[in-house]
N, CA, C and O atoms as a Tinker XYZ file with bonds, in Angstrom:
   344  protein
     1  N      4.867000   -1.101000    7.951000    73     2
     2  CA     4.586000    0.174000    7.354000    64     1     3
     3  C      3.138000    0.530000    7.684000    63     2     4     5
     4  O      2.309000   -0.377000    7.767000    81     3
     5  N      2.734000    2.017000    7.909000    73     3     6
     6  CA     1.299000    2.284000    8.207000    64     5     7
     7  C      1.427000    3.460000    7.001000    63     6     8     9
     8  O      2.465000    4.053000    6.706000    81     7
     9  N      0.118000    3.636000    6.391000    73     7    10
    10  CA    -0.008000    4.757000    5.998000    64     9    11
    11  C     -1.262000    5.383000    6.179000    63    10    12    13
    12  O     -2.101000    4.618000    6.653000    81    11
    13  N     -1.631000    6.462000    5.965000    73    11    14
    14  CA    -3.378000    6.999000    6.135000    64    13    15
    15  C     -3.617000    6.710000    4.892000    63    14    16    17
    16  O     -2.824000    6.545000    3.965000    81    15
    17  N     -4.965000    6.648000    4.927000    73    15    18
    18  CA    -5.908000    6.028000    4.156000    64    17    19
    19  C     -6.105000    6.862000    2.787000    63    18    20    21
    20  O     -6.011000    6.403000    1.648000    81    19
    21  N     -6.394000    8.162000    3.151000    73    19    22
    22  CA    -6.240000    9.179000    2.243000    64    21    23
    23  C     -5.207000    8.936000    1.136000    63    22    24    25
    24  O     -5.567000    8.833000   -0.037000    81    23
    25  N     -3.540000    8.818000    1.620000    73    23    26
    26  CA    -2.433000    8.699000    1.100000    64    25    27
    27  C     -2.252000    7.489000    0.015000    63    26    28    29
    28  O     -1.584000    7.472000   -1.019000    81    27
    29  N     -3.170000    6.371000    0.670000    73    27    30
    30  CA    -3.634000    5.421000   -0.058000    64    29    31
    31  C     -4.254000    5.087000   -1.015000    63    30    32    33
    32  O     -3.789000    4.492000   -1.987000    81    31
    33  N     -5.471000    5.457000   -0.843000    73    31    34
    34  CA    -6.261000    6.248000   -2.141000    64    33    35
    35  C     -5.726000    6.694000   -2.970000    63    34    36    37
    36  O     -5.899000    6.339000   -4.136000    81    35
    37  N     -4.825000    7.711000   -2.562000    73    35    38
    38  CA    -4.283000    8.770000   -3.761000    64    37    39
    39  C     -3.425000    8.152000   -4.708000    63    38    40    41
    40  O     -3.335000    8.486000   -5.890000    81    39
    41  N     -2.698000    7.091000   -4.058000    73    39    42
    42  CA    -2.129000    6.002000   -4.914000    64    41    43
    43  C     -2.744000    5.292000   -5.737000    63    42    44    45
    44  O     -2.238000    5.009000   -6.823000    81    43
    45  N     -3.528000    5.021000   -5.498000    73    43    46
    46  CA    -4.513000    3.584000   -6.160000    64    45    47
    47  C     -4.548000    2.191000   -5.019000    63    46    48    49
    48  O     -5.082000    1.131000   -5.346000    81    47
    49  N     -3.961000    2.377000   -3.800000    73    47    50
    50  CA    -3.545000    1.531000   -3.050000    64    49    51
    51  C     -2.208000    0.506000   -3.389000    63    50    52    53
    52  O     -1.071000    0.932000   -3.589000    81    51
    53  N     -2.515000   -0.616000   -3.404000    73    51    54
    54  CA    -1.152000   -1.799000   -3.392000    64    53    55
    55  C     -1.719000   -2.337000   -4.762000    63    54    56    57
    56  O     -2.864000   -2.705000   -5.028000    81    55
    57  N     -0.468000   -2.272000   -5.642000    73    55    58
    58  CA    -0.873000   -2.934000   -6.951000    64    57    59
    59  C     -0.746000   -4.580000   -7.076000    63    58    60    61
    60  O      0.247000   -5.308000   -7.096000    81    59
    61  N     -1.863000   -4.805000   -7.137000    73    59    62
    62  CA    -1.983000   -6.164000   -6.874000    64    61    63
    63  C     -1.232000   -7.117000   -7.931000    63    62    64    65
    64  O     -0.973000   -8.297000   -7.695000    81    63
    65  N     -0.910000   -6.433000   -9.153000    73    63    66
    66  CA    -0.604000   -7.169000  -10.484000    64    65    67
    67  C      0.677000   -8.118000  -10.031000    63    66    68    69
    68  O      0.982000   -9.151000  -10.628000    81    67
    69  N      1.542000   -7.469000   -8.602000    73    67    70
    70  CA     2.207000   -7.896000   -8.119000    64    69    71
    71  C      1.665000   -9.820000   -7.531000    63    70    72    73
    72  O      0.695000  -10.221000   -6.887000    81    71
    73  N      3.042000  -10.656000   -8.255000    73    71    74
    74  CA     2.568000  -12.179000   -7.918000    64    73    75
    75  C      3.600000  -12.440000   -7.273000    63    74    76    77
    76  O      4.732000  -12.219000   -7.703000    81    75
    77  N      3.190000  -13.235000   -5.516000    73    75    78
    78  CA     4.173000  -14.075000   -5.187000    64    77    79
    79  C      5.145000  -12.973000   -3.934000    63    78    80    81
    80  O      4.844000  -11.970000   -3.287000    81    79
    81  N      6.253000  -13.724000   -4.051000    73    79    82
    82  CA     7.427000  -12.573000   -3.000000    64    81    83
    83  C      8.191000  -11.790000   -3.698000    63    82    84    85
    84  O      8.976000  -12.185000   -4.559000    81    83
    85  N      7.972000  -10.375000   -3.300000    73    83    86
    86  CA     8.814000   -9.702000   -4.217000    64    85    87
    87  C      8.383000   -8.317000   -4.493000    63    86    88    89
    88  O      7.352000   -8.081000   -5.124000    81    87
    89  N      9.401000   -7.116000   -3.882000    73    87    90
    90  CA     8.572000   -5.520000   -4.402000    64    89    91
    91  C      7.602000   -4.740000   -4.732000    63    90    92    93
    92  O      7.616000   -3.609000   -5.219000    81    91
    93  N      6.747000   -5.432000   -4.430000    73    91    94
    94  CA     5.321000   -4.847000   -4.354000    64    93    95
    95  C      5.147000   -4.264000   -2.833000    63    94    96    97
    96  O      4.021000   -3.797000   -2.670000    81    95
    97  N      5.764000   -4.203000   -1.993000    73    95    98
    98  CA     5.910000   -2.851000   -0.971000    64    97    99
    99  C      7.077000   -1.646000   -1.491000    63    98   100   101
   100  O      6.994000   -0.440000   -1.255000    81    99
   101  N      8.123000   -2.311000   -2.224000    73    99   102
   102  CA     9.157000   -1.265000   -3.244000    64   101   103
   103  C      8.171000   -0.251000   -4.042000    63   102   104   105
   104  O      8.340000    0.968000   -4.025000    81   103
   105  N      6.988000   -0.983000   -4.832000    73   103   106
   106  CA     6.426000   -0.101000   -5.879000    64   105   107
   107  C      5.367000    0.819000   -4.876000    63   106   108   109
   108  O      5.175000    2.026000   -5.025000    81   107
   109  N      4.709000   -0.064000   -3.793000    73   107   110
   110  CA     4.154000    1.300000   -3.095000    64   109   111
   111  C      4.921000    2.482000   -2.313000    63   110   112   113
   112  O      4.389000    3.519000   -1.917000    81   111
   113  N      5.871000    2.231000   -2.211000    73   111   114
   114  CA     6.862000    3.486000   -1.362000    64   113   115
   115  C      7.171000    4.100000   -2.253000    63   114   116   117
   116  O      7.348000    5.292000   -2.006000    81   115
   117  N      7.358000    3.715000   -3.478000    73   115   118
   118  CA     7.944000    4.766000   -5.183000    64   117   119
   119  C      6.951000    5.446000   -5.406000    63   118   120   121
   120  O      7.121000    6.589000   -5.830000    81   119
   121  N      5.477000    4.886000   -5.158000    73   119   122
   122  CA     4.597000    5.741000   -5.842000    64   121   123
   123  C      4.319000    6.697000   -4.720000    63   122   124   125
   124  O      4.194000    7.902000   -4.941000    81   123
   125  N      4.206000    6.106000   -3.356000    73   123   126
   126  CA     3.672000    7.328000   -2.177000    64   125   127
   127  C      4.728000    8.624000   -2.290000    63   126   128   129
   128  O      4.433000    9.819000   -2.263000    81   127
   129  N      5.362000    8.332000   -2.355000    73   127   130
   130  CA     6.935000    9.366000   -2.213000    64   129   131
   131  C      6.838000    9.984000   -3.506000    63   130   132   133
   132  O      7.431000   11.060000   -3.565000    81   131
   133  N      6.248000    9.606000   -4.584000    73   131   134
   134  CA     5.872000   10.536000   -6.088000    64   133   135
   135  C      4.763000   11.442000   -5.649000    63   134   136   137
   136  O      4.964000   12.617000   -5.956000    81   135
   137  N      3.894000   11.256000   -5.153000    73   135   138
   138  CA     2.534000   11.322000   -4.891000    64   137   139
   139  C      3.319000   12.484000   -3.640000    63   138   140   141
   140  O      2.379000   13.272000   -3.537000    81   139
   141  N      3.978000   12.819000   -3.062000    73   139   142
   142  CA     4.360000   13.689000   -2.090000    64   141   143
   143  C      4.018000   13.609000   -0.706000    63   142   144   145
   144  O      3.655000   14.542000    0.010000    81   143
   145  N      4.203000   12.113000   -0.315000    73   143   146
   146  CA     3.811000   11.433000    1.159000    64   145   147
   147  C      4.882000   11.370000    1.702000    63   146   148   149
   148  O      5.401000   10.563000    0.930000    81   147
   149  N      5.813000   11.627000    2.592000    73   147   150
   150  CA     7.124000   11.988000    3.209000    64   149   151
   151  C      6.781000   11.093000    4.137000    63   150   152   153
   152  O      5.725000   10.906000    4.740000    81   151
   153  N      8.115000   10.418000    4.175000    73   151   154
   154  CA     8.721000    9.254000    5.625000    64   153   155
   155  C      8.827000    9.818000    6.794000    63   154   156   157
   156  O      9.557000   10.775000    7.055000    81   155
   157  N      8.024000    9.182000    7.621000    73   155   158
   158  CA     8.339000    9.943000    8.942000    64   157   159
   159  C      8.815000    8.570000    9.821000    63   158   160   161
   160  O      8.157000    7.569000    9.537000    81   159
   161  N      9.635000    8.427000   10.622000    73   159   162
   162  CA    10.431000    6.973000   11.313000    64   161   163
   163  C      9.561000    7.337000   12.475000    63   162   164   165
   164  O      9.256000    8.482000   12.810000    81   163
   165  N      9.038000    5.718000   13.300000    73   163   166
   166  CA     8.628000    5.534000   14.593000    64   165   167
   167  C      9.355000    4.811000   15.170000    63   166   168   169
   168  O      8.985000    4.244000   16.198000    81   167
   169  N     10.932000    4.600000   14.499000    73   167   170
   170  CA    11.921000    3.761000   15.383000    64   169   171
   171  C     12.375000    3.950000   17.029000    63   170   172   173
   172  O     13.370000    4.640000   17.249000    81   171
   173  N     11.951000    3.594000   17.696000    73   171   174
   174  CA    12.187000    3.434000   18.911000    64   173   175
   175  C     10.786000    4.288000   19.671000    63   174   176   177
   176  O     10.765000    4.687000   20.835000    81   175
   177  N      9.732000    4.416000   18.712000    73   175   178
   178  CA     8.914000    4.997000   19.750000    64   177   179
   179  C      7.368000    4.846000   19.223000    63   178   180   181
   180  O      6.531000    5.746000   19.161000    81   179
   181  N      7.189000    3.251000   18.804000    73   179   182
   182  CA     6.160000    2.653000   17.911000    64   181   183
   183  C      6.265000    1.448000   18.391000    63   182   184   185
   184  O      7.393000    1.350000   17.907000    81   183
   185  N      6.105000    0.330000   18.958000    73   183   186
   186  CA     5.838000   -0.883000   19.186000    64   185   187
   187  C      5.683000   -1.779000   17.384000    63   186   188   189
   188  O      4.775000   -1.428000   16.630000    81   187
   189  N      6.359000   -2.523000   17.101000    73   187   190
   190  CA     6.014000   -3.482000   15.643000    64   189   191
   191  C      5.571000   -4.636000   15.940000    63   190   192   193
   192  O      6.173000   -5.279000   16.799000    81   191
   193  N      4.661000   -5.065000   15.441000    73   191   194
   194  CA     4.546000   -6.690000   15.381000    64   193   195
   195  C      4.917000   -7.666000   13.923000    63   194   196   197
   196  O      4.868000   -7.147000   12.808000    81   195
   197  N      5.125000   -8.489000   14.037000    73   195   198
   198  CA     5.418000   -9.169000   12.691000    64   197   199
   199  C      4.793000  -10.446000   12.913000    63   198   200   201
   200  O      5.410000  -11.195000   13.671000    81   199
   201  N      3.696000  -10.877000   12.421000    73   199   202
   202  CA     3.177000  -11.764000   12.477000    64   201   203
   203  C      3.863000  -13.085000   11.400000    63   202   204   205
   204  O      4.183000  -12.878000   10.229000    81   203
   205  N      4.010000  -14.671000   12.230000    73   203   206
   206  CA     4.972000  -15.321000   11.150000    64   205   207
   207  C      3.901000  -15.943000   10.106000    63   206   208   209
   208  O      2.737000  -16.164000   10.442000    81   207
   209  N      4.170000  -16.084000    9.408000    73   207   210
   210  CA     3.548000  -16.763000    7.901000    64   209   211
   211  C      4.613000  -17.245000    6.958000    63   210   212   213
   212  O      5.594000  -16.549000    6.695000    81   211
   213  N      4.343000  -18.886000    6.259000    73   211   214
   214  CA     4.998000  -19.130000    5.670000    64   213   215
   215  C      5.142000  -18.305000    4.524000    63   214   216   217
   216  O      4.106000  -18.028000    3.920000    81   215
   217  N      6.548000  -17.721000    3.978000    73   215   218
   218  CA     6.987000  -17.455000    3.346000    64   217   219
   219  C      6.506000  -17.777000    1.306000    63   218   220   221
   220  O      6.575000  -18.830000    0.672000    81   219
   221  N      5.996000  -16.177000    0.775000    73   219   222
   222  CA     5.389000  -16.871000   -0.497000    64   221   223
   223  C      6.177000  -17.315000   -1.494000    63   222   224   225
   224  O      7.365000  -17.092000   -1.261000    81   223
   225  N      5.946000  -17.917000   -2.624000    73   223   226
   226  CA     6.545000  -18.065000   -3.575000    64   225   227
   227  C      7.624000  -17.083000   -4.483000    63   226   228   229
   228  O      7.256000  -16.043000   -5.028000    81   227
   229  N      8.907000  -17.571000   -4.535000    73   227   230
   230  CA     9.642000  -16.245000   -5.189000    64   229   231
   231  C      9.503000  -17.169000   -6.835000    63   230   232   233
   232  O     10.337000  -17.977000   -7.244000    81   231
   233  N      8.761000  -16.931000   -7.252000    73   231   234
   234  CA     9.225000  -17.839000   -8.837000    64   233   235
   235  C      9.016000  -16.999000   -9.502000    63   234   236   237
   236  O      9.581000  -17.016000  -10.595000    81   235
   237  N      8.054000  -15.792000   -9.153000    73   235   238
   238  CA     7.764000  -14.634000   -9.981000    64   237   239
   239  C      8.427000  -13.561000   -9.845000    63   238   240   241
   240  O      8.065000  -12.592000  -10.512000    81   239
   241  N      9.772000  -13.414000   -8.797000    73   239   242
   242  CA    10.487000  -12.501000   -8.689000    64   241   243
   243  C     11.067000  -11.547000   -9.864000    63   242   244   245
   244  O     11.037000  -10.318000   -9.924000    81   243
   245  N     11.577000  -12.434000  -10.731000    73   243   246
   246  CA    12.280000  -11.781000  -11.867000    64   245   247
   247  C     11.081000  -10.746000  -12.704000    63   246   248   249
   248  O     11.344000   -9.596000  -13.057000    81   247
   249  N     10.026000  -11.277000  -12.878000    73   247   250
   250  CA     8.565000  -10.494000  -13.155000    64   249   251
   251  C      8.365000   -9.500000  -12.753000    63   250   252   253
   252  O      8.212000   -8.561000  -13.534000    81   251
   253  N      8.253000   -9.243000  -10.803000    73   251   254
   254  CA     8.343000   -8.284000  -10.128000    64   253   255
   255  C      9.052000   -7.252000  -10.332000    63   254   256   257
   256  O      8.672000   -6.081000  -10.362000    81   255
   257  N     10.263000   -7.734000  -10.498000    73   255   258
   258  CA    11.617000   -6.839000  -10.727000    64   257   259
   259  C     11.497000   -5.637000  -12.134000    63   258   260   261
   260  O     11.654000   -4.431000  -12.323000    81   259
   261  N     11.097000   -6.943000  -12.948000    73   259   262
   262  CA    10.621000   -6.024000  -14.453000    64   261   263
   263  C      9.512000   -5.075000  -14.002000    63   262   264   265
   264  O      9.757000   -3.876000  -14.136000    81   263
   265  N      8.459000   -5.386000  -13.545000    73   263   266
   266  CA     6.803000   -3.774000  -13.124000    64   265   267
   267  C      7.980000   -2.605000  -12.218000    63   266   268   269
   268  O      8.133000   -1.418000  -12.506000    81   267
   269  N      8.554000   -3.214000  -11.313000    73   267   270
   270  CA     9.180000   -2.231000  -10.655000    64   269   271
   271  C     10.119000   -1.349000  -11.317000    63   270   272   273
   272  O     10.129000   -0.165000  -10.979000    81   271
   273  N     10.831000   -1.723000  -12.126000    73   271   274
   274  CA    12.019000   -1.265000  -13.250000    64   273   275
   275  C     11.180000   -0.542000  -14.568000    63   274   276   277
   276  O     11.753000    0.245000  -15.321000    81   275
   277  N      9.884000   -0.887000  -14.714000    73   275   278
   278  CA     9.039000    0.067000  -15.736000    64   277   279
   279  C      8.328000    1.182000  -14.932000    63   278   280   281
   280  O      8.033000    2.237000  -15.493000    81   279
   281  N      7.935000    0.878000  -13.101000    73   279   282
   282  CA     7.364000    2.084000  -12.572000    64   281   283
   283  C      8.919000    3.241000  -12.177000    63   282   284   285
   284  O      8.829000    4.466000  -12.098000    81   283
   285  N      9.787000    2.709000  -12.049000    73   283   286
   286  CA    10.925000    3.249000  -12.024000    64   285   287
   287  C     11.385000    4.604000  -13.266000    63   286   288   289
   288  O     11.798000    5.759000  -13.164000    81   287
   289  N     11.056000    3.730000  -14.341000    73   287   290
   290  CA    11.320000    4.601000  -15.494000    64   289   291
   291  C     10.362000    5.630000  -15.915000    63   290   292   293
   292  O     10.683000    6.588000  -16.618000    81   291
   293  N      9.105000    5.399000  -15.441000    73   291   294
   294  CA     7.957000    6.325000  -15.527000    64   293   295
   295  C      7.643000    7.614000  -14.653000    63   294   296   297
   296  O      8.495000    7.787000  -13.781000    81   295
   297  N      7.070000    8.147000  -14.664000    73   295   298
   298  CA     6.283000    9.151000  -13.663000    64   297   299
   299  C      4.922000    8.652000  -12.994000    63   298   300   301
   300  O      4.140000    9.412000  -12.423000    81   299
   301  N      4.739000    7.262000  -13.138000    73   299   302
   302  CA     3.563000    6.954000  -12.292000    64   301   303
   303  C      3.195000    6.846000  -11.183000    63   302   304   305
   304  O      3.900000    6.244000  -10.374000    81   303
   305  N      1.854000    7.458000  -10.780000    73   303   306
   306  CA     1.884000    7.531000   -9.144000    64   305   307
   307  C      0.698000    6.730000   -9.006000    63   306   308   309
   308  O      0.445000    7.024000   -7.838000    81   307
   309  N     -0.163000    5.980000   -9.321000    73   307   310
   310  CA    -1.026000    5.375000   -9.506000    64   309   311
   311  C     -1.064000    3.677000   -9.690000    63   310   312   313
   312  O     -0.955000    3.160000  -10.802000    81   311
   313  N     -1.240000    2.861000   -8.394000    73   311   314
   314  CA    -0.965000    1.510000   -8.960000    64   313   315
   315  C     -1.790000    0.811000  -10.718000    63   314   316   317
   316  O     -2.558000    1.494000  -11.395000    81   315
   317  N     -1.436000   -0.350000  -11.014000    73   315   318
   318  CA    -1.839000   -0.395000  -12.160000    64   317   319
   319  C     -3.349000   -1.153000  -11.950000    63   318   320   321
   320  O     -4.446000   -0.735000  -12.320000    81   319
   321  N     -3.024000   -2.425000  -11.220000    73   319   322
   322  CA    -4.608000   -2.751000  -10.358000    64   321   323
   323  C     -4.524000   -2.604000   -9.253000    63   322   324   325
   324  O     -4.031000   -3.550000   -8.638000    81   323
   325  N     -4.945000   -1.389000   -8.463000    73   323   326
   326  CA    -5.306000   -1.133000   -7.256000    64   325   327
   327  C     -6.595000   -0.943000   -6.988000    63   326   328   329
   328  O     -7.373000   -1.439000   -7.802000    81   327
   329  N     -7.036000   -0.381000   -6.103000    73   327   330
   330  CA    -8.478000    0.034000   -5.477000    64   329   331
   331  C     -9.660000    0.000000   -6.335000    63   330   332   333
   332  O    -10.707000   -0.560000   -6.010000    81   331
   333  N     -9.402000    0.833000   -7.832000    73   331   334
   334  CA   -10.305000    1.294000   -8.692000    64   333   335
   335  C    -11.000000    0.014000   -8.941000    63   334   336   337
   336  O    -12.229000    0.030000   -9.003000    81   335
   337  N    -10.317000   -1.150000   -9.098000    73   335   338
   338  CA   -10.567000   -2.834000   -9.344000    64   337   339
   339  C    -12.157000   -2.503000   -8.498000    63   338   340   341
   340  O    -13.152000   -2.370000   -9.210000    81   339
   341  N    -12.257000   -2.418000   -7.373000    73   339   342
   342  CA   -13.079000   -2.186000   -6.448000    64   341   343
   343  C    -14.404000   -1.418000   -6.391000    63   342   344
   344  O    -15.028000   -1.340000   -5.333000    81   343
């Protein structure tokens, strides 16, 4: 995923409160797409890399699931610790 920086900001960036493997790229696409940042696809005309890294911990998944299922139910467009931390 790329986004501009601007778009980022406007979010609060990536909410870090997020622990481990698990929807914390879900909660930034909910909030960019609240925030009125529209998908645009570079499928077949963008080069990807995926760099390998061992795989993080899912123990906090069920956790994850719950922030995502409360930003779900809300109108928030703003991570909860993002950027401002900063």
């Amino acid at each position: 995923m790329s986004i501009w920086r601007d778009d980022l900001v406007k979010v609060n960036g990536v909410d870090e409160s997020f622990s481990g493997w698990g929807l914390e790229d879900s909660d930034l696409v909910v909030r960019l797409y609240r925030a009125g940042v529209r998908h645009k696809s570079a499928r077949f005309a963008a080069p990807v890399f995926h760099l390998w890294h061992r795989e993080n911990d899912r123990s906090q998944l069920a956790e994850n699931r719950r922030k995502l299922d409360e930003l779900m139910s809300s109108d928030r467009v703003r991570a909860v610790e993002g950027l401002d931390r900063y």
